[in-house]
N, C-alpha and C positions, 0 to 999 in steps of 0.2 A: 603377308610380308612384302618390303618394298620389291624386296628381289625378285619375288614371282611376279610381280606387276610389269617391270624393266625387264626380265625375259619374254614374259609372253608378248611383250608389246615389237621387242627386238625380233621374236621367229618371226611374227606375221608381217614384218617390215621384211626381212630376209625373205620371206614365201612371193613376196611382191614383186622385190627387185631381181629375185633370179627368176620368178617367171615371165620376165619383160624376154627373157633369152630363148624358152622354152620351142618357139617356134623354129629357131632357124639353127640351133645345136640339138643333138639328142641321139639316140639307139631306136629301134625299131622297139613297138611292143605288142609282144605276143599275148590276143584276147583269145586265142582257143588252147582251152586246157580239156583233158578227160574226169571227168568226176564218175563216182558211184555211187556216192552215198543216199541223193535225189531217188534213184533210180533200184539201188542195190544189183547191178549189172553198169557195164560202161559206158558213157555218151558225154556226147561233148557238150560245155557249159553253156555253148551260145541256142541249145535247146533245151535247158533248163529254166524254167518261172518261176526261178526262184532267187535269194543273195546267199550267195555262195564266195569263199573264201577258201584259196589251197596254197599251202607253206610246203616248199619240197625239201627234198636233203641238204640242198646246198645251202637255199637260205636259211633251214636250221642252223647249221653249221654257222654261218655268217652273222648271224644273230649274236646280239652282245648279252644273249643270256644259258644258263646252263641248266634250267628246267622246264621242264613242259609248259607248264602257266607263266615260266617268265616267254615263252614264246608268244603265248595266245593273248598278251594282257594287252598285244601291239594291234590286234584287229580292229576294227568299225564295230559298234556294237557289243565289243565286250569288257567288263569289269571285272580282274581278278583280285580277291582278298582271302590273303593269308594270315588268317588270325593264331596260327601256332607257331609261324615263324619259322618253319623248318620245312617247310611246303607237303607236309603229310596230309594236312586238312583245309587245303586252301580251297576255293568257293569261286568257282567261275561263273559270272553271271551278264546272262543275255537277254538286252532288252529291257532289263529294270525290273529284276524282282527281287532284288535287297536280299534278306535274311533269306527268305525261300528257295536263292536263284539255285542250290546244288539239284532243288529235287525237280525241278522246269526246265533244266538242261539235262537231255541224253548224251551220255558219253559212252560211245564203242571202241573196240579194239579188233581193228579185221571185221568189223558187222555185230561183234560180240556184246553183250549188253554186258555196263560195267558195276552201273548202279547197283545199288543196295536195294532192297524191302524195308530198312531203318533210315533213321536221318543219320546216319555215319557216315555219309559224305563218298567223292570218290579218292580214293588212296592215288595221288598224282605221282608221288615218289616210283610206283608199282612200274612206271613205263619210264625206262629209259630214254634217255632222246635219243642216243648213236644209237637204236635199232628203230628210229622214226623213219622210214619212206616219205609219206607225206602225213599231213593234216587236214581235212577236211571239214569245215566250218560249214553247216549250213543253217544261215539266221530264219530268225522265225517257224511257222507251226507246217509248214509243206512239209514237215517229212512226219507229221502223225500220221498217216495212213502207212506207210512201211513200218514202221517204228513201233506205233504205239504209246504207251505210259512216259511219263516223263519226256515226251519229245513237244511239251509247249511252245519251251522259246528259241529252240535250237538243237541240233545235234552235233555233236561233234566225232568225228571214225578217223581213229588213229591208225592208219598202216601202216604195219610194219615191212621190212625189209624182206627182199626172198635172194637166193644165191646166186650169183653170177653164174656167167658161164663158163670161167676154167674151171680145171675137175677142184681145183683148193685156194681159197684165196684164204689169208691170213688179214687181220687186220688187230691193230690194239690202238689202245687209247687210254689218255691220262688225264685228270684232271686236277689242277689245285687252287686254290683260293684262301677266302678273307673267311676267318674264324675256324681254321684249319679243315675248311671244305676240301675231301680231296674223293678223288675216283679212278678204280682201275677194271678196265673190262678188256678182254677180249671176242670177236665174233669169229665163228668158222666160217663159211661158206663157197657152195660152188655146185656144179653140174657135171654127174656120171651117167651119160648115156640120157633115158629119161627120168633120172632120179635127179632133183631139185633138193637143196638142203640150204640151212644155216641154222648153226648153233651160238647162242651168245649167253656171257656168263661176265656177270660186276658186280664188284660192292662197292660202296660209299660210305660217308662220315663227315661228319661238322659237328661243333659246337656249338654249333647258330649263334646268333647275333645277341640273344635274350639269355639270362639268365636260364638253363633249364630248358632251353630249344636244341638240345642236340638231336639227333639223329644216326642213328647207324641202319643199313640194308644191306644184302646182298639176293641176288637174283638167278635163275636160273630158267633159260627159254630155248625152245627149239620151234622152227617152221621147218614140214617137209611136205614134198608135192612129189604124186610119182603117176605120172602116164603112161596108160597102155596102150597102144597100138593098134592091137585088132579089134577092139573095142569103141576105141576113142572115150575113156574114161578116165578121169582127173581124179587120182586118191589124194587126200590132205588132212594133214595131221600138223597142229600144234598143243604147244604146252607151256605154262609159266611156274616157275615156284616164286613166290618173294616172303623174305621172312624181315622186317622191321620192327626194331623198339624206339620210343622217340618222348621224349621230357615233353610235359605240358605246363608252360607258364601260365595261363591264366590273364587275366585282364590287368592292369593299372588302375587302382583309382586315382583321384585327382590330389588326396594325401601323399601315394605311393610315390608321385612323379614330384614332387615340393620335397618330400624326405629323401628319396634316393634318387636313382635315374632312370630312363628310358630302357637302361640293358637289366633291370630290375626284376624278379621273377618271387611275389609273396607265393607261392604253390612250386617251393625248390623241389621235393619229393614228389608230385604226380608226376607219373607218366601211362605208358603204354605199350603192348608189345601185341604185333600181327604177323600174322602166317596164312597167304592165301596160295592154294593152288589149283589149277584150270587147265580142261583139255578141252580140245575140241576137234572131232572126228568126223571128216564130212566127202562126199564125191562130188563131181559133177558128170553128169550121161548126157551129151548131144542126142538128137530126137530127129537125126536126119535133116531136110529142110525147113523144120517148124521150131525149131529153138532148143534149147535145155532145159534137164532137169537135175536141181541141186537138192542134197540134205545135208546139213549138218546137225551132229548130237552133240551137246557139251555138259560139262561138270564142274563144277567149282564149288570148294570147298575152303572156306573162311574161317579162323579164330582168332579173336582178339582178349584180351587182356588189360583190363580200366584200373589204375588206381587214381583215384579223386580221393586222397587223405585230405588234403589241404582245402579243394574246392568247395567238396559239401560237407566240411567241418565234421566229419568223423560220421555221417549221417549212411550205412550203406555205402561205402567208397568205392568198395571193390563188384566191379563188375568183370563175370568171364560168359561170353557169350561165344556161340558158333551158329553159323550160317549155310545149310548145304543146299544148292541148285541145281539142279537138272534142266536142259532144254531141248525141244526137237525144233524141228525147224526146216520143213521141207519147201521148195518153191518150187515152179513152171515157169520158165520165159519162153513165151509163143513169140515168132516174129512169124509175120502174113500178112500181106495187103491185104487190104480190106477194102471195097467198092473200090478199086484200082488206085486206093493210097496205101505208102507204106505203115505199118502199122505194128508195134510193139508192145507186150501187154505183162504184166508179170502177176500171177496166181499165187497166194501160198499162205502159209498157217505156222501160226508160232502158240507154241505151247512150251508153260514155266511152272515148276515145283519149287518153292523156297518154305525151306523148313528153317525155322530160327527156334533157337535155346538160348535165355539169358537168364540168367541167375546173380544175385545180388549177395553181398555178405557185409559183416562188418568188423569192424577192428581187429576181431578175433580169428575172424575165418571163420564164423558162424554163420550156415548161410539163413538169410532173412525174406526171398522168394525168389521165387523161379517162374519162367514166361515161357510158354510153347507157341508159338503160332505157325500157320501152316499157312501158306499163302499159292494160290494157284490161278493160271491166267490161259486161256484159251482164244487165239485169236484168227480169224481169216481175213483175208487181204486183195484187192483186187483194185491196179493202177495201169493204167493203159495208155498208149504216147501214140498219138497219130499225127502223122504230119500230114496236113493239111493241103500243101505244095509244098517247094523247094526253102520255103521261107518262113512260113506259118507251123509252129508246133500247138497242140492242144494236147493236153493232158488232164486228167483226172483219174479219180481212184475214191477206194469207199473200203472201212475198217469196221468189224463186228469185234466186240472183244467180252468175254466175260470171266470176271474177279470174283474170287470169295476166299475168304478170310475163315480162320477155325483158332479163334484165342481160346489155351487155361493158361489162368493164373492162379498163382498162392503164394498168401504174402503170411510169412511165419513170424512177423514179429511180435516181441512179447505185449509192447505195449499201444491199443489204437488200430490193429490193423485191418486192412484194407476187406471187403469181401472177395470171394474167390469170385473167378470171371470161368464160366465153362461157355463158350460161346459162338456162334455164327453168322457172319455177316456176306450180303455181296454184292455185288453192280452189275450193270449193262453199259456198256460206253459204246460209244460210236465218235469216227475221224471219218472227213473227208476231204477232197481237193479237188479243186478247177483250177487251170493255168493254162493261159497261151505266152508262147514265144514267138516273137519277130524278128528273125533274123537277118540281116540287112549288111551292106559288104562292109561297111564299118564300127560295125556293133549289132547287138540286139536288143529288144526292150520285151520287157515282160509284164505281165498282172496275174494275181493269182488269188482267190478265196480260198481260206479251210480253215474247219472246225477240228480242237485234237481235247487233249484231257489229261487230268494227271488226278490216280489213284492216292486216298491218305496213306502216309508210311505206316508202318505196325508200331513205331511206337509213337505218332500224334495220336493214336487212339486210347495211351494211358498217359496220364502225368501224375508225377508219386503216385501211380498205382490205381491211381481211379479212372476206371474203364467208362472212354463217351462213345458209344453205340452210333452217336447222330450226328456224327462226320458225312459228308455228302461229298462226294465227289467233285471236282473241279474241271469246269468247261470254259472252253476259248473259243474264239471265233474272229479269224485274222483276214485280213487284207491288206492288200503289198503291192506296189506297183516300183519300177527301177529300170536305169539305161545303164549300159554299157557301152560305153564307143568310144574311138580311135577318131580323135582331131586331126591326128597326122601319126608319120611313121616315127612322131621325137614325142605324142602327150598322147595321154590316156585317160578318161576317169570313168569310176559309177556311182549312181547315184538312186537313192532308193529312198521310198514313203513308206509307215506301214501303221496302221493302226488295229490295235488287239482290245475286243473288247472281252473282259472274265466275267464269270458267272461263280459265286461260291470257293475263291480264291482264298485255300487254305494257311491261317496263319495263325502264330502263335498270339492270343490275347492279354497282355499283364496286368490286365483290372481283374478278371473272370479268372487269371493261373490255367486257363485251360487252351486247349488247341482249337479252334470254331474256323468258319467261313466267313470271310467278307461277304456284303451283299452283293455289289459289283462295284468292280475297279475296271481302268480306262489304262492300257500302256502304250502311247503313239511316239512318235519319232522319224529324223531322218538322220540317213547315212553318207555318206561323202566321199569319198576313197580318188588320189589321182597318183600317177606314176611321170616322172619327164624327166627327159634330157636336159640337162644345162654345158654351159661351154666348157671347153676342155678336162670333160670325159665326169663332169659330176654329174650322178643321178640325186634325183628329190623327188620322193616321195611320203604319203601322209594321209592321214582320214580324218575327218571329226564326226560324231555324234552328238546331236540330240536326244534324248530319251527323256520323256515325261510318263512318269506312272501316277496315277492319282484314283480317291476314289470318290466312286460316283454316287452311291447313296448310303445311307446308315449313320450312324454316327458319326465319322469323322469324310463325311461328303465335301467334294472339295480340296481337301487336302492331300499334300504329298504322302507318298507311300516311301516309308524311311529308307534308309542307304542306297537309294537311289541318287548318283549326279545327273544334272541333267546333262551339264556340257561335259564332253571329252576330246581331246585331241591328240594324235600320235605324228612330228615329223621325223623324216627323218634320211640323211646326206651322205652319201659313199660316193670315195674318189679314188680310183687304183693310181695309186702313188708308181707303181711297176707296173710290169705283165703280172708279175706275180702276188703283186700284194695292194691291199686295199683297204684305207680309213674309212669308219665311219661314225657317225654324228644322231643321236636321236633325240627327241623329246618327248617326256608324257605327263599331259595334264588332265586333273578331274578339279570338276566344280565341289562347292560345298555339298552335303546331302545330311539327312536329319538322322537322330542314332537311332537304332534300334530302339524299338519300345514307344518311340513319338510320335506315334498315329495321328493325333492331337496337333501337331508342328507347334506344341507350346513353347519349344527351350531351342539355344541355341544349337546351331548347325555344327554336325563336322568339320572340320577346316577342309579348306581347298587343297589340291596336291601337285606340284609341280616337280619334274624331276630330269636330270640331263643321264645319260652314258656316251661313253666311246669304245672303241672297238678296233681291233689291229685283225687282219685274216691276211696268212701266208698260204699258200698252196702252188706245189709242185711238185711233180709228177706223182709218186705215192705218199707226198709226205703233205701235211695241213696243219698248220699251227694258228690258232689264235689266241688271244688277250683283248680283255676290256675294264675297264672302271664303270660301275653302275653307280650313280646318285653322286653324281660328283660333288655337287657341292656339301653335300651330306644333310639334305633337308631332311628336316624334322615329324615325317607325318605322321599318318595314322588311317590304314586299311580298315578300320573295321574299329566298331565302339558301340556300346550299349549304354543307356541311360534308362533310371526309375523315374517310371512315367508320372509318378506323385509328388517328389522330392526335386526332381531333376539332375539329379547325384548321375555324373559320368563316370563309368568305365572305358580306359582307351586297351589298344592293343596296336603296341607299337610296330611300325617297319624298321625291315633293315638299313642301318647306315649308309656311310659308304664304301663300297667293297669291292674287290677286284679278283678277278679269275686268268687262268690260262689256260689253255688244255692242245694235247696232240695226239695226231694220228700219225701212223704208217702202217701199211699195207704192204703185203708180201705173196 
């Protein structure tokens, strides 16, 4: 469109002329933040080897968005698509792995592992933002050695909120918007004696934008922390319940969009309903002057509810499956000089039970098979952080992990059906990492190697029901180099290279209908990210990405790996109008990228994506109000689309409009 051409030509003329100001207006900017997730214990960022990215409360709050992945879709590095339009099943993806990217990014909660054992994606609805603390983004494969499975391209550790310090604080909050999005929650919290608490509880609701995108939830969660004294021992206890049903529209074809519109839903009747709940029970015991030791035990227990009448044409629709996990999880943090440096090391072992139950039916409520799989993960861990001097960090670490798998299957239908699968499979993987940090009075630079892995889900192992045994595991092997630094006390930027080479990168195939390995694929890129002051009191800032994923040998050698953009870019302009109040101005753009199914890059590309919002934040003393308009101009895209790799026949899946939100708080 002209218009996206005459915008993006206008920000980068705007990025130009207000940086001529940059030097001699501005605010101070703070490079030392404390991250954990690197590490799983606290330290500060400018001893991290790694690209790291942290969103706190405020600028949650301040953010012209009102769910989790409309926060994260503004980083360096990341691409979120929501192809159900009601953000239940949206697909955050780091680095450029298209269709695959849910199961190459780890997502925690508190350190909590959130993934699935299925490709069911992560449930984003599940985490409210007003009980978000911060966000922690950590790009690329440094944290497979803590981690583990699914931390290829990233992890992400959402923390949550703990209780202030008066013995009660009250707070509530509203939300309403465009397509009758509204929300209401309350959180308790506060501090009696050495007892730590907050309790939060909200539902929601929209009619989403699509046809058949609604959405309902409500939530229930408590964090509690209680220390003893004589001891010096830290008990903690959390917990969530969330129960969600939510409509699945399904794709657009290219008829769909010429007959009707964009807010069009052929699959009016699918939907879905989930109930997941989770505890997690753990201490911490200081060790005197040699560090601590942590355990936590957790549970979580998932059911969900699939009707696909409309999708697979009456074929099996109904799916009810449940999910139960156990985990233990014990660690050591030793801190001791070592050869008279100081020296930081963290020991420790994670161990996973995931039992899945799916069962299939059809029209009738007859059921037609049923899937047990037992999946189990034994891991040990060892990462050690030594400084070097006052300036020099070095770190490394090294991950043994071993998986196996225990499939039956039985497939009851009357006609053609599948053989039964009574079966055994398992791996050995191995992560590791090397990284130094240069710490320097105005920034630090980093480099860092490591190799991580990502196990196949339980269900790339069947498709309609036929079991491939000869799935092979998925290895990486990244390198990363990045600055951070402070030009002055008004500009900031970092800037970061990385290139990941894969080995056996699992993807779906639709010549073959089955789940296989790439032979090897290539994902490089740079990051860009800066912060500045401009005159009278406007901040600007922004990032762009590069990302090229391609593959390197087999068949489709050379070519792009589909829904992958290459370019991305995020600006974006706040100016406190008051003491009290303050505009802001952003933009987001992605390049074209090829649909799913295009291995080949035989057919045209996805469009390109350009989009503006604005944003109002009041705040004063207990009280905080804001409003924004997303998509102003009301561009027309599309996150997410599939194409038949023979035909070239598109399916799109449209985004939302343009829409507008308000929401408040007060505290008491």
């Amino acid at each position: 469109m002209l218009w996206n051409k005459l915008a993006a030509q206008f920000l980068v003329l705007l990025t130009l002329v207000l940086g001529m100001f940059v030097f001699g207006y501005a605010e101070d900017v703070d490079l030392e933040k404390i991250v954990v997730t690197p590490y799983r214990y606290s330290e500060s960022m400018g001893n991290t080897p790694a690209s790291i990215s942290v969103i706190n409360s405020d600028e949650i709050f301040d953010s012209a968005s009102f769910s989790t992945v409309g926060i994260l879709s503004g980083l360096p590095g990341v691409v979120v698509r929501d192809w159900s339009g009601n953000g239940s099943k949206a697909t955050v993806d780091i680095r450029g792995f298209g269709e695959q990217a849910g199961m190459n990014v780890l997502v925690l909660i508190n350190g909590r592992r959130v993934n699935e054992i299925d490709l069911s994606g992560t449930d984003w609805t599940q985490i409210p933002v007003d009980q978000i603390e911060r966000i922690e983004v950590l790009r690329g494969g440094f944290g497979a050695v803590l981690y583990g499975d699914n931390a290829t391209s990233g992890v992400i550790n959402i923390i949550t909120k703990r209780g202030g310090p008066e013995p009660l604080s009250t707070e509530l909050i509203a939300e309403y918007g465009s397509y009758d999005m509204n929300k209401q929650a309350i959180n308790l919290s506060g501090t009696v004696s050495n007892f730590n608490y907050i309790l939060s509880t909200s539902r929601e609701g929209t009619h989403g934008y699509r046809n058949n995108t609604y959405f309902n939830g409500a939530d229930f969660s408590t964090r509690l922390d209680y220390k003893i004294d004589a001891t010096d021992t830290l008990l903690r206890f959390s917990q969530a319940y969330n129960k969600s049903n939510y409509g699945l529209p399904g794709a657009l074809s290219t008829a769909n969009l010429a007959r009707f519109n964009r807010r069009y839903s052929a699959y009016g009747d699918d939907h879905a309903k989930d109930i997941d709940y989770n505890f997690v029970l753990g201490f911490d015991q200081a060790t005197g002057d040699y560090g601590k030791f942590s355990f936590d035990t957790s549970y979580r227990k998932r059911r969900t509810f699939t009707n696909f009448i409309g999708a697979n044409g009456g074929y099996n629709p109904i799916i009810k499956s449940s999910i139960n996990t156990i985990g233990f999880n014990p660690k050591y943090v030793f801190e001791k000089t070592l050869f008279s440096l100081n020296n930081k090391a963290i020991l420790g072992s994670d161990f996973y039970r995931y039992d899945l139950q799916s069962d299939t039916y059809d029209l009738s409520v007859i059921k037609q098979s049923d899937n047990y799989v037992r999946k189990t993960s034994a891991a040990l861990y060892l990462q050690d952080e030594l400084k070097l001097n006052e300036r020099i960090t070095l770190t490394a670490g090294y991950r043994y992990e071993n998986i196996n798998y225990d499939f039956n299957y039985n497939d009851y239908s009357a006609f053609f059906p599948n053989p039964p699968v009574d079966s055994k499979t398992g791996l050995n993987a191995v992560a590791y990492n090397v990284g130094l940090a240069y710490k320097y009075d105005n920034g630090n630079l980093f480099i860092n190697h490591n190799k991580g892995f990502r196990s196949p889900a339980v269900d790339e192992y069947f498709v309609y029901g036929v079991f491939n045994p000869s799935l092979k595991d998925q290895e990486s092997k990244n390198i990363e180099f990045g600055v951070q630094h402070k030009i002055s006390d008004r500009l900031s930027f970092e800037f970061s290279a990385y290139l990941m080479n894969l080995k056996n990168e699992l993807y779906y195939n639709p010549a073959t209908f089955n789940n296989e390995n790439y032979d090897k694929t290539r994902h490089q890129g740079i990051e860009f990210v800066f912060k500045a002051g401009l005159p009278w009191n406007f901040k600007l800032s922004g990032n762009y990405t590069f990302d090229q994923a391609v593959f390197k040998e087999g068949d489709y050698k050379d070519k792009s790996i589909p829904m992958v953009p290459e370019h991305k870019f995020n600006l974006n302009l706040a100016y406190p109008v008051t003491k009290y109040l303050t505009w802001s101005f952003s933009s987001n753009y992605w390049s074209s990228s090829y649909f799913i199914n295009d291995q080949s890059n035989r057919w045209p590309r996805l469009k390109q994506m350009f989009t503006l919002d604005s944003g109002l934040v009041f705040g004063k003393d207990d009280y905080k109000l804001s409003c924004g308009i997303n998509n102003i101009f009301n561009e027309k895209y599309y996150e997410y689309g599939v194409c038949n790799a023979t035909s070239g026949a598109v399916n799109y899946y449209p985004a939302s409009g343009r829409n507008f939100f308000i929401k408040a708080t007060r505290k008491f």
